[in-house]
C-alpha positions in Angstrom: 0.0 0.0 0.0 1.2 4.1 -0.9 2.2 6.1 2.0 2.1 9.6 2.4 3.7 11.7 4.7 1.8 14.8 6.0 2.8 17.9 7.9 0.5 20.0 9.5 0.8 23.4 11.3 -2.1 23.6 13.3 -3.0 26.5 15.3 -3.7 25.9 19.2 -7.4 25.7 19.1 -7.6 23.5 16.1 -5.0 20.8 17.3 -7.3 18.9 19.6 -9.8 18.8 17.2 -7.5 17.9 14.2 -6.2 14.9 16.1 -9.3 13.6 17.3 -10.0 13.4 13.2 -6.6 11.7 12.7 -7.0 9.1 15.5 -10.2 8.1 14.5 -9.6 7.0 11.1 -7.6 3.8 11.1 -5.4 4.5 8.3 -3.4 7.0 9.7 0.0 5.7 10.9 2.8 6.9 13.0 1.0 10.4 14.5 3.6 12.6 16.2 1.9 15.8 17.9 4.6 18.4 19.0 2.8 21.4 20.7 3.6 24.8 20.5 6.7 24.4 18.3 5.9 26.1 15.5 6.8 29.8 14.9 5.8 32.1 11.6 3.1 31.6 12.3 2.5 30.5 15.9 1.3 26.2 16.3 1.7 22.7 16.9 3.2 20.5 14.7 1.5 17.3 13.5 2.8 15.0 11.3 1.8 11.4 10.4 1.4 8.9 7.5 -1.9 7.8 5.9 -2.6 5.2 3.4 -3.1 6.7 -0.2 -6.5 5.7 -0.4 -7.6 7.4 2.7 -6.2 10.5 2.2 -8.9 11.9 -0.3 -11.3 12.0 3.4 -8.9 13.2 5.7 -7.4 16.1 3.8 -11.0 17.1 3.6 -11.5 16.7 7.3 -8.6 18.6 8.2 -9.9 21.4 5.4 -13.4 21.8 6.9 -11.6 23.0 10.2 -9.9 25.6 8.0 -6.1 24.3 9.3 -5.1 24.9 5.4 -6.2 28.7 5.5 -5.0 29.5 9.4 -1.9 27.4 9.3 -0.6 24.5 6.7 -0.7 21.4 4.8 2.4 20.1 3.3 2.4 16.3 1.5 5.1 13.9 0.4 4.9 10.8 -1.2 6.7 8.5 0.3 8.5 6.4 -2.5 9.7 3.7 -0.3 8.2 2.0 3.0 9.0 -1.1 5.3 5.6 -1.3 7.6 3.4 -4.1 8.6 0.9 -2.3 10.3 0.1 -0.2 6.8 0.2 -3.2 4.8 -2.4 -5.1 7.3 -4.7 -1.4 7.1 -4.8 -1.3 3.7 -5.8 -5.0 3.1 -8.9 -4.6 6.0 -9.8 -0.9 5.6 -9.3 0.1 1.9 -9.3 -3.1 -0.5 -9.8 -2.0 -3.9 -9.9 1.7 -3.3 -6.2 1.7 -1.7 -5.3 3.0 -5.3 -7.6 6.3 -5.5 -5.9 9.4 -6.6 -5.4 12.2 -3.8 -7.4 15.1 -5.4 -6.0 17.3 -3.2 -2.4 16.7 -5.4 -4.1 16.2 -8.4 -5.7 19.3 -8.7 -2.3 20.9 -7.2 -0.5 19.6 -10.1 -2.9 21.3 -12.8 -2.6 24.6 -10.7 1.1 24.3 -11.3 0.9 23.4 -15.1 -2.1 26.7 -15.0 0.3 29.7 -14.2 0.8 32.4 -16.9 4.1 33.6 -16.3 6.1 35.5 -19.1 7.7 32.5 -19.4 4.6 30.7 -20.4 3.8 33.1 -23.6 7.9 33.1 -24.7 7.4 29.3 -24.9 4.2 29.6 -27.1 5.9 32.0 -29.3 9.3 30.0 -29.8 7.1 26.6 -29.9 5.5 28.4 -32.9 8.5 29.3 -34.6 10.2 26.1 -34.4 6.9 24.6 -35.8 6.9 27.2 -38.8 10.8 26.0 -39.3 9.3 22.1 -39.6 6.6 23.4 -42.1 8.6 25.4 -44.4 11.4 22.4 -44.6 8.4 19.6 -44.2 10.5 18.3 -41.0 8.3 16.1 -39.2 10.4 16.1 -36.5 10.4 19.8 -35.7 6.7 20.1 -35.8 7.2 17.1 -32.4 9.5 19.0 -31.2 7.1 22.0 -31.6 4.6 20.7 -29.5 6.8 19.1 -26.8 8.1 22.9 -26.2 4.4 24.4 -26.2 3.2 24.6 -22.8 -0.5 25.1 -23.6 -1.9 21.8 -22.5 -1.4 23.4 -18.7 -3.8 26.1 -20.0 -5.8 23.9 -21.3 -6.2 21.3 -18.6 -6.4 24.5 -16.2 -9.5 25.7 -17.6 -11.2 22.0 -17.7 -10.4 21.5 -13.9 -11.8 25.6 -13.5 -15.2 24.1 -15.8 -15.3 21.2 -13.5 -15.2 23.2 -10.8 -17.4 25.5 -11.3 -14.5 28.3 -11.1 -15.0 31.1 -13.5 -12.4 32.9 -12.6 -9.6 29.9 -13.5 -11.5 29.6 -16.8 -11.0 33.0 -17.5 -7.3 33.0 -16.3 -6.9 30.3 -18.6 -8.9 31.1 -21.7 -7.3 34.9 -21.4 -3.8 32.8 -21.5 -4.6 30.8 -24.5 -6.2 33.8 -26.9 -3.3 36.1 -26.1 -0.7 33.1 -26.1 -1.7 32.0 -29.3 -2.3 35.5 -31.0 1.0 36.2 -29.6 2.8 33.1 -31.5 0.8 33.6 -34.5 1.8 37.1 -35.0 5.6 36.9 -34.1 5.2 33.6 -36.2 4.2 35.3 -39.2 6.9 38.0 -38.9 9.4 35.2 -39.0 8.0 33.5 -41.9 7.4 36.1 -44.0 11.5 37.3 -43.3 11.7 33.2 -44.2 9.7 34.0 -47.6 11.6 37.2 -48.3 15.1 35.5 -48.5 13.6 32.7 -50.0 14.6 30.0 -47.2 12.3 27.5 -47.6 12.9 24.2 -48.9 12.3 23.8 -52.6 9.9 21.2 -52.2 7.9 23.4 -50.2 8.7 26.2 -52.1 6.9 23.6 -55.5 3.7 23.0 -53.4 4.9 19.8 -52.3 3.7 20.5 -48.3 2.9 17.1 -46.6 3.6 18.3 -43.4 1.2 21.5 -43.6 -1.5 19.9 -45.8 -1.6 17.3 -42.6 -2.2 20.0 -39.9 -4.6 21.9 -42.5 -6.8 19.5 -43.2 -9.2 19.0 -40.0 -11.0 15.7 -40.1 -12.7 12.7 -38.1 -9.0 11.8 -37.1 -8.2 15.1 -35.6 -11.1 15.1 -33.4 -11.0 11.2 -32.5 -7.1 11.6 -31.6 -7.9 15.0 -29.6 -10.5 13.1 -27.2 -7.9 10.2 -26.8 -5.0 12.6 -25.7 -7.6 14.5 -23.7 -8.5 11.5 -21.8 -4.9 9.9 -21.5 -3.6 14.0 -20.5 -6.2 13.7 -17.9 -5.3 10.1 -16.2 -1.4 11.3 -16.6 -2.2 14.1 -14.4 -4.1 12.1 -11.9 -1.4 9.3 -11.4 1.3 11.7 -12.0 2.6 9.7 -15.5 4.8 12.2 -17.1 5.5 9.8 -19.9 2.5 9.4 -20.5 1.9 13.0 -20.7 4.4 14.1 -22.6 2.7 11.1 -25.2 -0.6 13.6 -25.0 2.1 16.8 -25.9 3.0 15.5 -29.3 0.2 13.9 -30.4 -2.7 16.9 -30.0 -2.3 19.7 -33.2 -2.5 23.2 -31.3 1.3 24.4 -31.9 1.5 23.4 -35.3 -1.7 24.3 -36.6 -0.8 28.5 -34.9 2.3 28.2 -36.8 0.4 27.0 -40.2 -1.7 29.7 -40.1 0.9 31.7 -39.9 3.4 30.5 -42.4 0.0 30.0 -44.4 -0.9 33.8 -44.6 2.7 34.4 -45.2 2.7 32.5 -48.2 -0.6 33.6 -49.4 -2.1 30.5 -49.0 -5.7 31.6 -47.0 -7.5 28.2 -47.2 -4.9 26.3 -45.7 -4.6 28.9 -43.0 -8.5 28.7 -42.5 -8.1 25.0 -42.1 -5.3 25.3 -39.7 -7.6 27.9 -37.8 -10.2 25.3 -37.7 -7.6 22.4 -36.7 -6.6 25.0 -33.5 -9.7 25.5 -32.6 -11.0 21.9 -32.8 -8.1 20.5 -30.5 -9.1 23.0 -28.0 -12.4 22.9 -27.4 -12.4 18.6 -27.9 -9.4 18.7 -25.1 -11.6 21.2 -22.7 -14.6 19.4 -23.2 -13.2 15.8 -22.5 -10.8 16.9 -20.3 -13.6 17.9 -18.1 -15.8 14.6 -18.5 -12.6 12.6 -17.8 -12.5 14.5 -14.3 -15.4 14.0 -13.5 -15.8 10.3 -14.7 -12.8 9.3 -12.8 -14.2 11.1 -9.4 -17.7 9.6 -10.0 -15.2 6.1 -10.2 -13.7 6.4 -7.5 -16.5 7.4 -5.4 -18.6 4.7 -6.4 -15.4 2.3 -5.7 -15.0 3.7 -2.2 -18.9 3.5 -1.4 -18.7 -0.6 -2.3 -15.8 -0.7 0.2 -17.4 1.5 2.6 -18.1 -1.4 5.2 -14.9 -2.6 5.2 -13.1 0.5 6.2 -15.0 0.9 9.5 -12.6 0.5 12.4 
């Protein structure tokens, strides 16, 4: 069975309360309560260990007391444990539902991939000129390396967690980041193609029509919404068991960087259908990864819930 470890400041009049939570539930291990150790601000220290499965109920028990707001909660996997007494709670208390994601991290982990620092629009923009470089010399392997530097999936999973959610304000945030983002990386994109068209750099296949690479991202079809959903869903279960492999899989497989820079080297070249397919292509990825990236939450929470209800009886004490 997964361990974490959890530290808790807890201010004076919460602590009694807090532990009474924490004793009570039989898959918390290992409780060490140091009061009034604490300074910046002034509490107790808890820590202790809880089964993975548990955790989901008694991060929320220690959030309805409002300890995360008036003091802390810190969490840390533990990648490695020797313990009896957690392998013999987790086989009476938890069965199948020892393996449910902690929300709590999951939805910390899409807050980190959803903040729009500068750094998060230079990316966009040098993500689209590397994808414009792959176009114009139909290099397949610089429109992957395109969208492994685009960091818009955070945006994107940022606003399907905000949908979920219910919070406006995080889809705003992150629908804000993507329009000026991608206006951004299609303008500075453009400049940089045309300076490609006006010293005649592109390759001379692509300069003879011969585009595979761009007639692929132009051309929006059944596959580019079927292969959207799938990365949405897979982006989704990544972030929830923390799979950066698999991840990174969703990154290159999902046309949002290389359809900006089409549309861009597109205009550039005088070619406006092809950029009003890429347009299309953008805008199809999008809205299929929002939209599926929000049922995919909530599918996997209404999962788990129903898996921890059927176990229910067996995690009395």
């Amino acid at each position: 069975m997964d361990l974490l470890h959890i530290r808790v400041v807890s201010p004076p009049d919460l602590t009694e309360r807090a532990v009474g939570i924490l004793t009570a539930d039989p898959c918390v291990l290992n409780l060490v309560v140091q009061p009034g150790v604490v300074r910046h601000p002034q509490g107790d220290a808890i820590a202790f260990d809880v089964l993975t499965g548990a955790a989901n109920e008694v991060l929320r028990g220690l959030r309805d007391l409002a300890i995360d707001r008036r003091g802390s909660i810190a969490i840390e996997p533990v990648d490695v444990h020797f313990s009896g007494p957690a392998a013999e709670a987790g086989a009476r208390h938890l069965g199948s539902a020892g393996g449910a994601p902690v929300w709590e991290q999951v939805e910390a982990r899409i807050r980190a991939e959803g903040r729009y620092a500068p750094s998060f629009f230079l990316y966009l923009v040098i993500a689209g000129m590397i994808g414009a470089v792959g176009i114009v010399t139909n290099s397949q392997i610089l429109i992957v390396a395109a969208m492994v530097v685009g960091p818009e999936y955070g945006a994107i999973v940022g606003i399907a967690l905000g949908v979920d959610r219910r919070d406006r304000l995080r889809v705003r945030r992150g629908l804000r980041a993507l329009v000026l983002g991608f206006l951004l990386a299609i303008a500075v994109t453009l400049l940089f193609a045309l300076m490609i068209r006006g010293f005649e750099l592109e390759s001379e296949a692509f300069r003879l029509g011969l585009r595979p690479v761009s007639n692929l991202i132009n051309s929006p079809n059944f596959f580019s919404f079927a292969v959207a959903a799938l990365a949405g869903i897979v982006g989704i279960v990544s972030l929830t068991e923390a799979r950066t492999s698999a991840l990174l899989g969703v990154f290159i497989s999902v046309t949002t960087i290389p359809a900006a820079a089409d549309i861009s080297v597109s205009i550039a070249f005088g070619s406006w259908n092809e950029a009003g397919g890429s347009l299309v292509q953008l805008l199809v990825n999008i809205v299929v990864l929002v939209v599926v990236g929000t049922l995919t939450l909530r599918a996997q929470r209404a999962i788990w819930r129903r898996i921890g209800l059927r176990n229910g009886p067996a995690q009395k004490p």
